[in-house]
matplotlib code that plots the C-alpha trace (Angstrom):
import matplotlib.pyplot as plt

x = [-34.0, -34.6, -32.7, -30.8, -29.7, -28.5, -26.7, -24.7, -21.1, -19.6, -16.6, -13.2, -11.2, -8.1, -5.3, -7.5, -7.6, -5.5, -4.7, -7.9, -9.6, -7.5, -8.2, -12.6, -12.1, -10.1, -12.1, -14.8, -11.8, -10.3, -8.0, -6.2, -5.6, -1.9, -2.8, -4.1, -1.1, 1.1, -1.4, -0.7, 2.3, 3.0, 0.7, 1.7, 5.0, 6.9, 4.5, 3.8, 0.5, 0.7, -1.1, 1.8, 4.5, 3.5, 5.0, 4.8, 0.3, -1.4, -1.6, -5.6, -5.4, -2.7, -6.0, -8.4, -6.4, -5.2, -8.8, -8.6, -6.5, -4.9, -1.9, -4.5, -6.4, -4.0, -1.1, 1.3, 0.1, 2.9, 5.7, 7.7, 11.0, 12.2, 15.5, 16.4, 15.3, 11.8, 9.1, 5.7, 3.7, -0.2, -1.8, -5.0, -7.4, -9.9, -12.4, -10.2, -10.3, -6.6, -4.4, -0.8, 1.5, 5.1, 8.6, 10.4, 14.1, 16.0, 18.7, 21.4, 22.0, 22.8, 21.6, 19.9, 22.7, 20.0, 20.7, 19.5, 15.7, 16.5, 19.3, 17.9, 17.1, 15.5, 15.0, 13.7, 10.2, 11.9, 12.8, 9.9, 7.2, 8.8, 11.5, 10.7, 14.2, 17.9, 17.0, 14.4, 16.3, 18.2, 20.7, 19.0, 20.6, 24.0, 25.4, 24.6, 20.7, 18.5, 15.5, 12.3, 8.8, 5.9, 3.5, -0.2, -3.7, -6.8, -9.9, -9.9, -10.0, -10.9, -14.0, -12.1, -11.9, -8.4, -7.3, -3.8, -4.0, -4.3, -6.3, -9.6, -9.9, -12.5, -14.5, -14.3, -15.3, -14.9, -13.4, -10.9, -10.9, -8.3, -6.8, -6.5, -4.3, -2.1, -1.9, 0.1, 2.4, 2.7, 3.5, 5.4, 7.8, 8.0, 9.6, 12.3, 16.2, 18.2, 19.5, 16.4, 14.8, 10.6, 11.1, 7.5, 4.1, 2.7, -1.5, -0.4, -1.4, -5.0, -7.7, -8.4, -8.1, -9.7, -13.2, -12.4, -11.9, -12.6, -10.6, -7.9, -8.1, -7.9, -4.9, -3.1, -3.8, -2.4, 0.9, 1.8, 0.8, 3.8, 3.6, 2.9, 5.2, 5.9, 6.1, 6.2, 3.3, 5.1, 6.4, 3.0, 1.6, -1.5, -2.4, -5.5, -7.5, -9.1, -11.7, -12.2, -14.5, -12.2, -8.9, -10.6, -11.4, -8.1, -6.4, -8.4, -8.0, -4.6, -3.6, -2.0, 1.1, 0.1, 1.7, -0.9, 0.2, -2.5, -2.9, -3.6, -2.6, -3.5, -3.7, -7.0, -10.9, -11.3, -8.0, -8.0, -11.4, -10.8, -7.9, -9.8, -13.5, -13.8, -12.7, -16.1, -17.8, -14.5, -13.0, -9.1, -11.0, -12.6, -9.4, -7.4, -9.2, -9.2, -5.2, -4.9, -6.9, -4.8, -3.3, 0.1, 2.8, 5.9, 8.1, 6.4, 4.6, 2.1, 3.0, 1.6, 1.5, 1.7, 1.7, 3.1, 1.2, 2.6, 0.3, -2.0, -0.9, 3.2, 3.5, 5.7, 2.5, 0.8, 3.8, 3.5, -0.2, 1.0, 3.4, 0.5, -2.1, 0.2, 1.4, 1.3, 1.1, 3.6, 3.6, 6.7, 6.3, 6.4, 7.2, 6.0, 6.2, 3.1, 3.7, 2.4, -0.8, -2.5, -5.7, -4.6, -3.0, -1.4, 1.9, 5.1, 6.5, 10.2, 12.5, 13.6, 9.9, 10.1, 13.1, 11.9, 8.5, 10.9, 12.7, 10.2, 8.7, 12.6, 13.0, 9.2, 11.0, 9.7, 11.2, 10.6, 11.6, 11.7, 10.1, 12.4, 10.8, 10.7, 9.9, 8.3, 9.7, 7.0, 4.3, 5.1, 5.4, 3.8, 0.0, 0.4, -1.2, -4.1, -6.5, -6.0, -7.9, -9.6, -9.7, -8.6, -9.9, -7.6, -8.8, -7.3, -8.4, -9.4, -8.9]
y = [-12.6, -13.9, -12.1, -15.3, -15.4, -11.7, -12.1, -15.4, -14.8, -15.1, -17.3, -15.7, -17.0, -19.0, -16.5, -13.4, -15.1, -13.6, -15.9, -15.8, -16.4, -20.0, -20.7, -20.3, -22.0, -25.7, -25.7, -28.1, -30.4, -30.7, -27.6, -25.3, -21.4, -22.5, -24.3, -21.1, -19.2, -22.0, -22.3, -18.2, -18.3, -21.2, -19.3, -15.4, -15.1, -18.1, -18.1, -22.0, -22.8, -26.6, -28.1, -31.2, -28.8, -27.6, -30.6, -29.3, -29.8, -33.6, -35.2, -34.5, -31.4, -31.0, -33.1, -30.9, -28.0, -29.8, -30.0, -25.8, -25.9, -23.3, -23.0, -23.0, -20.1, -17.6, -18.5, -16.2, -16.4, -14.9, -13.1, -10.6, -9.3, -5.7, -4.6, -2.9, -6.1, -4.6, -7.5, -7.8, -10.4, -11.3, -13.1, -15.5, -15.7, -18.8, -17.0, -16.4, -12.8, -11.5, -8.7, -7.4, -6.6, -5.4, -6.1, -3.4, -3.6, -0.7, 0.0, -2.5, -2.7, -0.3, 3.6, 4.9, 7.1, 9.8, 13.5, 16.3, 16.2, 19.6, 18.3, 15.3, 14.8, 10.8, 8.3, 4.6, 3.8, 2.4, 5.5, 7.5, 5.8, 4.7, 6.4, 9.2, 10.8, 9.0, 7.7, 5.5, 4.2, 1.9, -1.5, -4.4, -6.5, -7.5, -5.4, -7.5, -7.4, -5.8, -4.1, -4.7, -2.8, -4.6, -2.1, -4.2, -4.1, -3.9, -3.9, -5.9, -2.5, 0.7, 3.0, 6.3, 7.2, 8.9, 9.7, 9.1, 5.5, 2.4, 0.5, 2.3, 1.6, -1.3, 0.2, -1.7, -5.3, -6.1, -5.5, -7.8, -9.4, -9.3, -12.6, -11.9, -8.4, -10.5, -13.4, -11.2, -10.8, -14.2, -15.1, -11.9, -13.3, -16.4, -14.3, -12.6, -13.4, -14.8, -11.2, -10.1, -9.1, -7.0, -4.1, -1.9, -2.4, 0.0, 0.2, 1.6, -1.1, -1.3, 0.1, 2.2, 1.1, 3.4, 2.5, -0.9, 0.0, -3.0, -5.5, -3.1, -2.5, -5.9, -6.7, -3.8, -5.6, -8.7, -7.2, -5.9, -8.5, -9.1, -12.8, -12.8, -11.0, -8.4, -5.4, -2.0, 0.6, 3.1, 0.6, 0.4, 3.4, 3.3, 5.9, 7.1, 9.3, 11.8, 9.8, 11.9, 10.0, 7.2, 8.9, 10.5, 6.4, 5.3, 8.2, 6.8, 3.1, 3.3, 6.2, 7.7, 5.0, 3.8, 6.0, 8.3, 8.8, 11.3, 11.3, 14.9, 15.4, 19.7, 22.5, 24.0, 22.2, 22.7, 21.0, 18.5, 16.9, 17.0, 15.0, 12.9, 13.2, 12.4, 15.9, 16.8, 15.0, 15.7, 19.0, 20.6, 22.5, 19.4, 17.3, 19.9, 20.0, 16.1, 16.1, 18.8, 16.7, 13.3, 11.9, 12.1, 10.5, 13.0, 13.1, 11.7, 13.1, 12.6, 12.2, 14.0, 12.2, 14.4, 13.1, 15.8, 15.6, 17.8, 21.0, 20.2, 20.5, 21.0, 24.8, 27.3, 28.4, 25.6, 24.7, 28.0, 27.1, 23.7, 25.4, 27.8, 25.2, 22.5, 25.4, 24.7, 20.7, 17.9, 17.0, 15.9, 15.6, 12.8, 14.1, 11.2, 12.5, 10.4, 7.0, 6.5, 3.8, 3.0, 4.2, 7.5, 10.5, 12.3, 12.6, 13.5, 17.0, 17.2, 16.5, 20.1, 21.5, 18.5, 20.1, 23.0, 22.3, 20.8, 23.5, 25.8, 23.4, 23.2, 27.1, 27.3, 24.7, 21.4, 18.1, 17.2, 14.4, 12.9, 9.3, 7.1, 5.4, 1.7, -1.5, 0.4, -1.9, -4.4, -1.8, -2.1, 1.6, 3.8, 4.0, 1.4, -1.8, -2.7, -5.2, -8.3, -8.8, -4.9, -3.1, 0.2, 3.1, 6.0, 9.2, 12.6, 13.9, 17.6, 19.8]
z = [7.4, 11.4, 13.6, 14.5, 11.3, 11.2, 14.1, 13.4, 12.8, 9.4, 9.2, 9.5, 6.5, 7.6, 6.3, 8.2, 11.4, 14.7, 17.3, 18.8, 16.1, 15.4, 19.0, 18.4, 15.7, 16.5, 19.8, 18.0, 16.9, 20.8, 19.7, 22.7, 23.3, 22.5, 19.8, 18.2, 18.4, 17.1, 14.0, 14.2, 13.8, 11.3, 9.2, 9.4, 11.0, 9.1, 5.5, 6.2, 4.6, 4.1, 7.3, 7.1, 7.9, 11.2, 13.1, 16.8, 16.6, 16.7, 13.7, 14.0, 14.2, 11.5, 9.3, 10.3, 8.8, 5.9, 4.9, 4.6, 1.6, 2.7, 0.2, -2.6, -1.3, -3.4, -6.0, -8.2, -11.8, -13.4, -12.0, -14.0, -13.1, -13.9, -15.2, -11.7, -10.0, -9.3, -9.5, -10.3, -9.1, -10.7, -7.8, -8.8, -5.8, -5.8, -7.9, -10.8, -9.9, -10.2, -8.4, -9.1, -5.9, -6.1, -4.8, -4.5, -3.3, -1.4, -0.1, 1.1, 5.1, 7.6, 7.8, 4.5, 3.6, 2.2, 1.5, 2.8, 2.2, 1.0, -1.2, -2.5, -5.9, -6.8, -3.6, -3.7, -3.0, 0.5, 1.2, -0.2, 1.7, 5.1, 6.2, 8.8, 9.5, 10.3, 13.6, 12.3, 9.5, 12.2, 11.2, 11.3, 9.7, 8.2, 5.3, 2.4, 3.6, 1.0, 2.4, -0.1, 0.0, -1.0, -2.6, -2.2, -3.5, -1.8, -4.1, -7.6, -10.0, -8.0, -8.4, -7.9, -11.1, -11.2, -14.7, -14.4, -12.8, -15.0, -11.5, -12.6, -16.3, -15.7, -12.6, -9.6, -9.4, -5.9, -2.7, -1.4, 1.9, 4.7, 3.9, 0.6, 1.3, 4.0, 1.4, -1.1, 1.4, 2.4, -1.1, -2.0, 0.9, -0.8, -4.1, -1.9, -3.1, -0.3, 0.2, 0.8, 3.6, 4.0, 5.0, 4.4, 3.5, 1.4, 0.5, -2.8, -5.3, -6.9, -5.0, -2.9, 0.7, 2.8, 0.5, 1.7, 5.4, 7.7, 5.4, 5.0, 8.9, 10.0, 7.4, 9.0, 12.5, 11.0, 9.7, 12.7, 15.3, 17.2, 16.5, 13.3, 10.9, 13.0, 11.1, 12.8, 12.4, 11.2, 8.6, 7.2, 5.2, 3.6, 0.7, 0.4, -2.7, 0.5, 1.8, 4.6, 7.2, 7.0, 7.3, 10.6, 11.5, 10.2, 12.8, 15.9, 15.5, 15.3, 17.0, 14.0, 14.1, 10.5, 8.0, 6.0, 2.6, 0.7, -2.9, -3.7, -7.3, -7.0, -5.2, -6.6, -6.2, -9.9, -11.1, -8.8, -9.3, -13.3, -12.2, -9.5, -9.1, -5.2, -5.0, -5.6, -2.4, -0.3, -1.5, -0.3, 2.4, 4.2, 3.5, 4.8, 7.9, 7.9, 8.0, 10.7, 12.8, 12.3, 15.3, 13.9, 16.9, 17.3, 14.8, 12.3, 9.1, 6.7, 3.1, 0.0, -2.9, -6.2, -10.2, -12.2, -15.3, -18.6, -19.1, -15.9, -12.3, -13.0, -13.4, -10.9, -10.2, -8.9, -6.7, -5.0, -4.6, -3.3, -0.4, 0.2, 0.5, 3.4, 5.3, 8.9, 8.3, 9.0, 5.7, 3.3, -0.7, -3.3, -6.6, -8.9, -13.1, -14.5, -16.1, -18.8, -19.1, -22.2, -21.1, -20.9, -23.3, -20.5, -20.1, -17.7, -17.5, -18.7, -15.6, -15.9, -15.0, -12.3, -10.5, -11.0, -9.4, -6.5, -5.9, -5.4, -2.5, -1.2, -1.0, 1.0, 3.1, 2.5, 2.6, -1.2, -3.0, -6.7, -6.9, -8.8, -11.3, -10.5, -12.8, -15.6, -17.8, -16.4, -16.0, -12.3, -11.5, -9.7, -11.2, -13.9, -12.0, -14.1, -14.4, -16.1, -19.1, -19.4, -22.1, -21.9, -24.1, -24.8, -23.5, -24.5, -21.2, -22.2, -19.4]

ax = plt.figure().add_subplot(projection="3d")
ax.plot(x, y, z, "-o")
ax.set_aspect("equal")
plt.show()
C-alpha cells in the first residue's frame, strides 16, 4: 500500500459526523460552515433522518443528502415491550448484522425520592447507573415526565468471555462503529411514549466498549455535543470488564466526567477469572491501581458492578473481601442476582443471601444497592442481550 493511499482519510459515516465534519463534507456540493451545523442538528439533536424534512437548506443540498439514505442506515427489527413497560429493541444495521438496545423507564419528574443509600433496598437502572447524590437528581421537567435510560451496545457479540452474560455465547463478530452506537439512540428516541423523556446513556448492552475504544469514544463525543442531543457527561456511563489501558485513556480524554461503571464480579484473582477470563491479563491488583488513578471530578464516583451468582462469589465471606478489597476508593455498589441465560447453568443466590451480602457492604459503610430486575420477561435484563440467531450450549460451569 502507497503512502498516499495510507494516508487518505476514510469517510466519516453520515450519522458519526460532528458539525465539522458535515461542513468538509457538503463543501464539494457549494455547502457552508452553517450549513454543517444545521445538517448537525437535523440529524442528532432532533432524530430527523429523511433529507426532505430539513426545510431551512437548498433544495440541492437537501438532494445531495437524500442520496445518503440516511434513514435506512439502521431500522428496529422487532421491538418487544416488557410487563413493567421495559422495551427491547433488535436493531438491523445494513449488513444484516443485528443488535438489541433497551428502554428503560424511571422515575416520574422531580427529585428521585431515593432512600438512604444505606437504607435502600432495590433502585431502577435510572437510578443505579446515573444518579450521583440529591443535588444532581435536579427537576427538569414537568411532573408527569418519565425519565428513560437507554442501555446500548457497542460490538455485535463480545469476546470477553464472561460466563454469566448471554452477549458472548457466539464470540465476537464485529465491532460496531460510531454511527451505529449513536443510531440506537436516534431510533430508541423514536420508541419513547409521549411521557417520555432520555434521561442516560448507559454502555451496558452487548460488547464490550472499552475493546472498541475509538467508536465508542467518538459516540460519547456525539452524545454530548451541545448541539446535538445534549446529554450531560455525567449522564453517560460506560461499563467496562477491566480493560485497564483503556480505562487510563478513557480517564484522560474526558477528564473523568464520563461515568465509569466496572464490572468486577469478585474479590479474589482466582474467582474472578473463572468468572471472567480478562482477569488473567489484567488482574484486581493492576485494576485496582487503574481506578485509583481515574480522574474522577468531585463528588462523583465510580460504580462497581457485581452478579451474585448461587455457590460462587455471594458468601459473607466474599463481601468482607469485597469491602476489604475498594477500601480507600470512591466507589458505590450494584448488587445485580444473575439472570438466568440459556447458555449458562448458574444461577441467583436467594434474595435472603442478597441482603445479606448487602448488608455487610452497608455496615463497612458503602453506598450499596439491589438492581431491580427490569424486562426479564423479554430477556431484556441485565446480561441477557444475546445474539440473534446463536446457538447457545449449556454449560454447567464447574468451579
Amino acid at each position: 500500500m502507497s503512502r498516499a493511499h495510507a494516508d487518505r482519510a476514510v469517510p466519516v459515516p453520515p450519522l458519526a459526523r460532528t458539525p465539522e465534519d458535515w461542513t468538509e463534507a457538503i463543501r464539494p456540493s457549494g455547502g457552508k460552515a452553517f450549513h454543517g451545523r444545521q445538517i448537525f442538528k437535523w440529524v442528532q439533536a432532533r432524530g430527523i433522518l429523511d433529507a426532505e424534512r430539513m426545510t431551512d437548506l437548498p433544495k440541492d443540498l437537501r438532494g445531495s443528502l437524500a442520496a445518503l439514505a440516511m434513514d435506512q442506515a439502521l431500522l428496529v427489527a422487532e421491538e418487544r415491550r416488557s410487563i413493567d413497560n421495559t422495551r427491547k429493541l433488535l436493531v438491523r444495521f445494513g449488513d444484516g448484522a443485528t443488535v438489541e438496545t433497551v428502554l428503560i423507564p424511571g422515575v416520574t419528574g422531580g427529585k428521585t425520592g431515593l432512600p438512604s443509600p444505606v437504607l435502600a433496598r432495590e433502585i431502577d437502572a435510572d437510578a443505579a447507573a446515573a444518579v450521583e447524590d440529591e443535588d444532581d437528581a435536579d427537576a427538569d421537567g414537568p411532573d408527569e415526565t418519565v425519565r428513560v435510560t437507554q442501555c446500548i451496545s457497542t460490538q455485535v457479540g463480545c469476546a470477553m468471555g464472561c460466563v454469566f452474560c448471554a452477549s458472548g455465547v457466539a464470540g465476537l463478530k464485529r465491532h460496531l462503529g460510531a454511527d451505529e452506537i449513536v443510531g440506537q439512540v436516534l431510533v430508541g428516541r423514536t420508541r419513547l411514549d409521549p411521557n417520555e423523556r432520555l434521561r442516560n446513556v448507559v454502555y451496558m448492552g452487548m460488547g464490550e466498549p472499552l475493546h472498541n475504544y475509538d467508536a465508542t469514544a467518538r459516540s460519547l463525543r456525539l452524545l454530548t455535543h451541545r448541539e446535538g442531543i445534549g446529554l450531560s457527561a455525567r449522564r453517560v456511563t460506560v461499563s467496562t470488564s477491566g480493560l485497564v489501558p483503556e480505562i487510563a485513556r478513557l480517564g484522560a480524554d474526558f477528564a473523568g466526567n464520563i461515568g465509569l461503571a466496572i464490572s468486577l464480579h469478585a474479590a479474589d484473582d482466582e474467582t474472578r477469572t473463572r468468572l471472567m477470563p480478562i482477569n488473567k491479563k489484567y488482574p484486581l491488583t493492576v485494576l485496582m491501581d487503574a481506578l485509583r488513578a481515574y480522574p474522577l471530578p468531585r463528588r462523583r464516583r465510580i460504580t462497581i458492578e457485581y452478579t451474585l451468582v448461587a455457590g460462587r462469589n455471594d458468601s459473607g465471606v466474599e463481601a468482607k473481601k469485597l469491602a476489604k478489597l475498594l477500601r480507600g476508593l470512591p466507589v458505590k455498589v450494584n448488587l445485580i442476582p444473575m439472570n438466568p441465560i440459556a447458555a449458562s447453568s448458574l444461577a441467583p443466590p436467594g434474595m435472603r443471601g442478597v441482603l445479606e451480602f448487602q448488608q455487610i457492604l452497608c455496615d463497612a459503610g458503602y453506598a450499596c444497592f439491589i438492581r431491580k430486575r427490569r424486562g426479564d420477561d423479554v430477556s431484556a435484563a441485565c446480561g441477557q442481550l444475546a445474539l440473534l440467531g446463536a446457538k447457545p450450549k449449556v454449560r454447567v460451569n464447574r468451579m
